[in-house]
N, C-alpha and C positions, 0 to 999 in steps of 0.2 A: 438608832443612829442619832447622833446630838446634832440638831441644828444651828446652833453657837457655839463660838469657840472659845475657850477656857485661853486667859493669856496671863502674862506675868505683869507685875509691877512693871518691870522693864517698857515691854509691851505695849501697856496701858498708857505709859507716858508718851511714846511714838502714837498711838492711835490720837491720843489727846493732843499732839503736838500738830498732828499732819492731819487731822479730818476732821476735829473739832464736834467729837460727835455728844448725846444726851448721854451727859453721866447720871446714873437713878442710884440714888442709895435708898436700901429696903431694909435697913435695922429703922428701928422704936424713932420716934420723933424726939424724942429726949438726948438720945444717941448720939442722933444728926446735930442737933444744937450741939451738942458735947463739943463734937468735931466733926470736921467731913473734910473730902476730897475736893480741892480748887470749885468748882461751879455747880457741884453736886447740886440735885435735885432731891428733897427725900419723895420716896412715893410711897405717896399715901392715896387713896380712893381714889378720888377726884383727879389727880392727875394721872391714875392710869387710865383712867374714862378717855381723859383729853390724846394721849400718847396710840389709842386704836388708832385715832383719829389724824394722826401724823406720821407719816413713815421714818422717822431718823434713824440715823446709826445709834444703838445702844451700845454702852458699857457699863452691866450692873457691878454693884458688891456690895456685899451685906458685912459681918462680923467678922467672919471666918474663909467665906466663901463655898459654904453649905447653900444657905438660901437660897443665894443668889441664881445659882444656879436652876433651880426649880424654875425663879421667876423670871431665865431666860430662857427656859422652854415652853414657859409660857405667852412671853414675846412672840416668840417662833409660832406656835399656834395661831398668833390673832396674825399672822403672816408679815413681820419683819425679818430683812434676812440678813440685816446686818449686825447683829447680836453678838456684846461680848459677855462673859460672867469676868471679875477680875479673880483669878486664883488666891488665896491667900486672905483675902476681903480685904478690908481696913485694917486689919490686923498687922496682914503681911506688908500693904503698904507706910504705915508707922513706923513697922522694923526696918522693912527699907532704909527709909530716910531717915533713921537712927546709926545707923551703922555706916552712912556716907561722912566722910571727912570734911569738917567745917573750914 
């Protein structure tokens, strides 16, 4: 049974808009510079050390929203329970906001 819940772009923006929770982005640090989501964090070691250590609301995504997922069940094991993965990663989010009308 999945401890966090898979949400859409949609979704994500209401989570983001209304609870202001840690966005983690888990693609390459290269990636992250490339691009990220609004306040994104990338996580890398060191801040997942820090992040046991804070109870926030998460909302990961990685590429695709393969990884991400992993690394929100692994949230859920070091016991956060407010975990999201974003469906689609970065990816889905881009197309998103591609295909909204300027």
């Amino acid at each position: 049974m999945k401890k966090f819940k898979p949400i859409t772009v949609s979704e994500a923006e209401r989570l983001i808009e209304t609870c202001a929770p840690r966005i983690l982005d888990c693609r390459e640090l290269k990636d992250y510079r490339a691009g990220h989501i609004g306040e994104a964090m990338n996580l890398h070691k060191r801040l997942r050390e820090t992040l046991i250590l804070n109870g926030d609301k998460q909302c990961i995504y990685c590429y695709y929203g393969h990884a991400s997922v992993h690394v929100a069940e692994m949230s859920c094991d070091f016991g956060f329970s407010d975990v999201f993965s974003l469906s689609g990663g970065y990816a889905g989010w881009k197309k998103f906001y591609q295909q909204l009308p300027s």
